[in-house]
C-alpha positions as CSV (number, residue, x, y, z in Angstrom):
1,X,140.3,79.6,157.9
2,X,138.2,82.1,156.9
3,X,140.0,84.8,154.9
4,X,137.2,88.0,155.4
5,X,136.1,89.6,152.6
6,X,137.9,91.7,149.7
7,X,136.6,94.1,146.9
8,X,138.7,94.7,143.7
9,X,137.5,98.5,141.8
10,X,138.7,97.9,138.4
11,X,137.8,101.8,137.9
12,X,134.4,103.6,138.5
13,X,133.3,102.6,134.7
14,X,134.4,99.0,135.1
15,X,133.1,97.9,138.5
16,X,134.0,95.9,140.9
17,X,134.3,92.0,142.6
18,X,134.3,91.2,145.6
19,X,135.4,87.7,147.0
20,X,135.7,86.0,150.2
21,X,137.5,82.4,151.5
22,X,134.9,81.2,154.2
23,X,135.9,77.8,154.0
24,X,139.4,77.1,153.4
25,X,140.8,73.8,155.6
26,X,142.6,70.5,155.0
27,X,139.4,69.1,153.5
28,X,136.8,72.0,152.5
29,X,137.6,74.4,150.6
30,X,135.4,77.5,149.4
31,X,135.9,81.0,147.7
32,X,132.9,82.9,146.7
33,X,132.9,85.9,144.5
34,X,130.0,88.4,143.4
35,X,130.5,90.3,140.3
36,X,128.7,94.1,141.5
37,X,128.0,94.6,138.2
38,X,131.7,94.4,136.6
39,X,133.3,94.3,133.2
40,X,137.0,93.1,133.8
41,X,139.5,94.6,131.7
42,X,141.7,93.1,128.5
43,X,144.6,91.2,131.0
44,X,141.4,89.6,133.0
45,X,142.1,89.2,136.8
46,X,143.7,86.1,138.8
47,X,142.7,85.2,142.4
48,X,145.4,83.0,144.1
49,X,143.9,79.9,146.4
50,X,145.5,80.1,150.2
51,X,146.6,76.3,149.0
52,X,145.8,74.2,146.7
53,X,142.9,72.2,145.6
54,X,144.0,68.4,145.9
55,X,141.0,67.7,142.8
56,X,139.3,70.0,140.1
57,X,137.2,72.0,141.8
58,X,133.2,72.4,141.5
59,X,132.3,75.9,139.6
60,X,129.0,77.1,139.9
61,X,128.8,80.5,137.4
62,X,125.7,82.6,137.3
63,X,127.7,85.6,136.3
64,X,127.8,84.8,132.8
65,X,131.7,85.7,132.9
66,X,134.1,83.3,131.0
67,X,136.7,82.0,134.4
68,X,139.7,79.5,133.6
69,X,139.8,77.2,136.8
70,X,143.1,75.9,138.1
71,X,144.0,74.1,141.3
72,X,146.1,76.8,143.0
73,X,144.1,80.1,141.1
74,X,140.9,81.4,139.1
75,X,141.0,84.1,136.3
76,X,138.4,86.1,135.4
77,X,138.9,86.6,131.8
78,X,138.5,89.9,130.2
79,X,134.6,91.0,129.2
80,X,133.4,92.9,126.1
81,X,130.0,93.8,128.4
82,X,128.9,94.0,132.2
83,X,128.1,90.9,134.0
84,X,126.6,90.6,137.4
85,X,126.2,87.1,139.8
86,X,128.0,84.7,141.5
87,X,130.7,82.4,141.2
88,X,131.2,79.7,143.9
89,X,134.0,77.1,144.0
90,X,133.8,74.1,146.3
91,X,135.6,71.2,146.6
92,X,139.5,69.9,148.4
């Protein structure tokens, strides 16, 4: 399944993310999100999984933004500054 792509604005001085599911199966499962550059507000912002990760997922953060990783979501937890990069989760 392969969910297309979506952009959050959190407001034209905040920025923005955008996130895709390219892989999301029985066993695989992928979301990939680029922060272009963003600073998310006090509150953060949670991404809901399609279903569930069976294990922990793999978290690979260039951003430099603080994420709390569960197996059915992700928040992006609120920033004091801008980051920009990529965070990638793998795993089923």
């Amino acid at each position: 399944m392969n969910t297309g792509t979506t952009t959050y604005n959190f407001g034209s001085s905040r920025g923005s993310i955008t996130y895709s599911f390219p892989f999301w199966g029985k066993s695989l499962k992928q979301l990939i999100i680029h922060y272009n550059p963003v600073n998310i507000p006090t509150g953060g912002y949670t991404i809901y999984f399609p279903s569930s990760f069976t294990y922990d997922p793999e978290v690979r953060n260039t951003s430099g933004g603080l994420v709390s990783i569960y197996t059915d979501r992700i928040k992006l937890e609120a920033m004091s500054g801008a980051c920009t990069g990529w965070i990638i989760i793998t795993g089923f």
